[in-house]
ROGUSE-998484 format. One record per residue (C-alpha): x, y, z; residue in one letter. Coordinates in steps of 0.02 Angstrom, whole numbers, plus 50000, padded with zeros to 5 digits. Each point is the difference from the previous one (the first is absolute). Layout:
{u:X; v:Y; w:Z; r:A}
...
# end
This chain:
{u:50398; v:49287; w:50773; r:X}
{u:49828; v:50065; w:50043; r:X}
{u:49849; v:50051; w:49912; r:X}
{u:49860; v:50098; w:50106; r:X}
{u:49829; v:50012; w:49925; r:X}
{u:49858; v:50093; w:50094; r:X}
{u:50096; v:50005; w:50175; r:X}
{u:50056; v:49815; w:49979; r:X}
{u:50209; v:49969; w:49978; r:X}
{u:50005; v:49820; w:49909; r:X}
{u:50150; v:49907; w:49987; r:X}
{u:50090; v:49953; w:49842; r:X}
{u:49968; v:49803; w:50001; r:X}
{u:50038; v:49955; w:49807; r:X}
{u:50089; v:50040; w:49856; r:X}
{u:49922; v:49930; w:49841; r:X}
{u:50096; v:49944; w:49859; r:X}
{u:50094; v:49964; w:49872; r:X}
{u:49891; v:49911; w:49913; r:X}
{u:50091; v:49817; w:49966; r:X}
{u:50028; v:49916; w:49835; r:X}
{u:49854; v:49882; w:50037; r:X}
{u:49892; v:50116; w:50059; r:X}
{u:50004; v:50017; w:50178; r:X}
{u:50013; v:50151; w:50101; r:X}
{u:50192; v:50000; w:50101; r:X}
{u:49946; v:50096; w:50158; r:X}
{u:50125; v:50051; w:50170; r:X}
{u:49873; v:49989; w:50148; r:X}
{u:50079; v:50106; w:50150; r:X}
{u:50052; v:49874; w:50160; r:X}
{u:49857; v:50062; w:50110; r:X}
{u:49845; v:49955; w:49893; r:X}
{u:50042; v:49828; w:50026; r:X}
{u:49948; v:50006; w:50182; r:X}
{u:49839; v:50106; w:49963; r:X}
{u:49865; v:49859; w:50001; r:X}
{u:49877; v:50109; w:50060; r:X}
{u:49851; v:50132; w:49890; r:X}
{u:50048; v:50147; w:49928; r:X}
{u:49994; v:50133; w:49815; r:X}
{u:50115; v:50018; w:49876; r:X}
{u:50042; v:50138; w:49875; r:X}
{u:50063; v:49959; w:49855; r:X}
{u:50151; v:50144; w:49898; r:X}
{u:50025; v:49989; w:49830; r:X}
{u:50139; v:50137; w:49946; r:X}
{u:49963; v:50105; w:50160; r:X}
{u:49814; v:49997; w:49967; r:X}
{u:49852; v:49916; w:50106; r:X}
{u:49913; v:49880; w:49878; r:X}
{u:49942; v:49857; w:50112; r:X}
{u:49905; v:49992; w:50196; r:X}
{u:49989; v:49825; w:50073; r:X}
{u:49963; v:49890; w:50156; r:X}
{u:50061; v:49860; w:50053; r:X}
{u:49918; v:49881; w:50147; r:X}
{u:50164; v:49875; w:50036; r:X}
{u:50164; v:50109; w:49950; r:X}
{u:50026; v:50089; w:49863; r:X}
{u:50151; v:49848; w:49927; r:X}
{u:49837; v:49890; w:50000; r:X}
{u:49900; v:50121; w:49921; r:X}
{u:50138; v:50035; w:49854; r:X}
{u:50139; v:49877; w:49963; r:X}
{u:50009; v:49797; w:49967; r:X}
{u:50180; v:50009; w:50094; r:X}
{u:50025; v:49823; w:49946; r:X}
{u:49995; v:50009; w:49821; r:X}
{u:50058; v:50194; w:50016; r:X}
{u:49865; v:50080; w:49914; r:X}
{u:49840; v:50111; w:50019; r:X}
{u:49867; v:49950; w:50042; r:X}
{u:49896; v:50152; w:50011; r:X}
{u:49836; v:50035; w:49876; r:X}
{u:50081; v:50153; w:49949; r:X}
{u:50136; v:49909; w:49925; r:X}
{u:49954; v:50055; w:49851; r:X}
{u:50018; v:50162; w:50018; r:X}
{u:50180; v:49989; w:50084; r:X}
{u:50035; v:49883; w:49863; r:X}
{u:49960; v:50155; w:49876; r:X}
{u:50075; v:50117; w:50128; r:X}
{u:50157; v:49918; w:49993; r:X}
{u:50022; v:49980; w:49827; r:X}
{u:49986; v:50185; w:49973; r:X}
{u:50150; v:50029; w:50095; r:X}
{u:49884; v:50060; w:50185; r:X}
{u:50062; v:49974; w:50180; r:X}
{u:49869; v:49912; w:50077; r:X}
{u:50020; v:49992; w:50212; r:X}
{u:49860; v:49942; w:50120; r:X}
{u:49990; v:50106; w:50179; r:X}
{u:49892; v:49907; w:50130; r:X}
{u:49935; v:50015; w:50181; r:X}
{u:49942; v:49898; w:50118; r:X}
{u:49814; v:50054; w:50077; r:X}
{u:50066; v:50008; w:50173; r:X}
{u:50155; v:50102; w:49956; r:X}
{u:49872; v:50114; w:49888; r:X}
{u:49886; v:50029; w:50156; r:X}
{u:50151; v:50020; w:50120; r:X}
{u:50029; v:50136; w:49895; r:X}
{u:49851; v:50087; w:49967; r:X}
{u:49916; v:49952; w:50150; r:X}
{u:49789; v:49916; w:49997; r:X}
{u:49894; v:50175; w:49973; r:X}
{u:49950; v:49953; w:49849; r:X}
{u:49910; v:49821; w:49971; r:X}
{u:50067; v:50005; w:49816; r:X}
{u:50167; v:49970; w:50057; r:X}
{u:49934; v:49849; w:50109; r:X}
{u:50047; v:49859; w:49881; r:X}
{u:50101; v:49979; w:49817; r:X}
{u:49830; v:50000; w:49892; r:X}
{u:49953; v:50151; w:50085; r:X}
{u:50189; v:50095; w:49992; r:X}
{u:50001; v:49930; w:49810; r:X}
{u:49836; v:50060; w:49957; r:X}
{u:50033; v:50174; w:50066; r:X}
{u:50182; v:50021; w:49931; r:X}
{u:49917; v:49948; w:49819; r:X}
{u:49856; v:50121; w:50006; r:X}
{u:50101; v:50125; w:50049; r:X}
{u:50171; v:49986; w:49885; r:X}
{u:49903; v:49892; w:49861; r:X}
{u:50140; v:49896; w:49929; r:X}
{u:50003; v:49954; w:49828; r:X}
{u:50017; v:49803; w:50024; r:X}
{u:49831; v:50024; w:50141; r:X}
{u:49890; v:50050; w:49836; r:X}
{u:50037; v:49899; w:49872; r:X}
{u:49873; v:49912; w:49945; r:X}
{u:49888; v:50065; w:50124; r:X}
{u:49861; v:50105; w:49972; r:X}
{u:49995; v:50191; w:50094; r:X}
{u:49866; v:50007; w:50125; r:X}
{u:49924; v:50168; w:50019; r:X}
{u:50046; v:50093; w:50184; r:X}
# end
């Protein structure tokens, strides 16, 4: 499964939940994110919409999950927590940088690195879980 935001086809990479007994978020991680140990951004779906744009510097299972103790470990928890409990499918798509600029190609230095390819995909598609809490800065 794919997701393509702005030009850029993410992989699926997680499936969140159910949401366990004691808390804890079950996810299924798909085989190749293991090996990804590299930078990259995230999207995060809840029920087919875009509510979450992230980065991650060392691969995105380091970034998300305590694979030990099979949890989340994300500071959106929260929010998937809630998500979950509502009844949502929550997946997270991901990219690495290279792959991203192997497929768009340099042209454009915001597309250089993941704080630059996150920052654009948020001001453009402005994601729910980007602004809470945050205030609006004027354009």
């Amino acid at each position: 499964m794919t997701l393509t935001l702005e030009g850029i086809t993410l992989n699926l990479a997680l499936g969140l939940g159910p949401l366990l007994d004691d808390g804890r978020v079950a996810f299924k991680q798909e085989a190749w994110i293991n090996e990804e140990k590299t930078d990259g951004v995230y999207a995060v779906i809840c029920d087919d919409v875009l509510v979450y744009i992230g980065s991650y510097q060392s691969g995105l299972v380091k970034r998300w999950l305590y694979t030990r103790k099979g949890d989340l470990y994300h500071f959106k928890k929260p929010l998937v927590v809630s998500g979950l409990r509502s009844g949502q499918n929550i997946r997270v798509y991901s990219k690495s940088v290279a792959s991203i600029k192997q497929e768009l190609g340099c042209a454009d230095n915001v597309w250089v690195n993941a704080s630059g390819i996150e920052a654009r995909l948020i001001q453009k598609l402005n994601p729910p879980w980007n602004s809470l809490g945050k205030k609006k800065q004027p354009l």
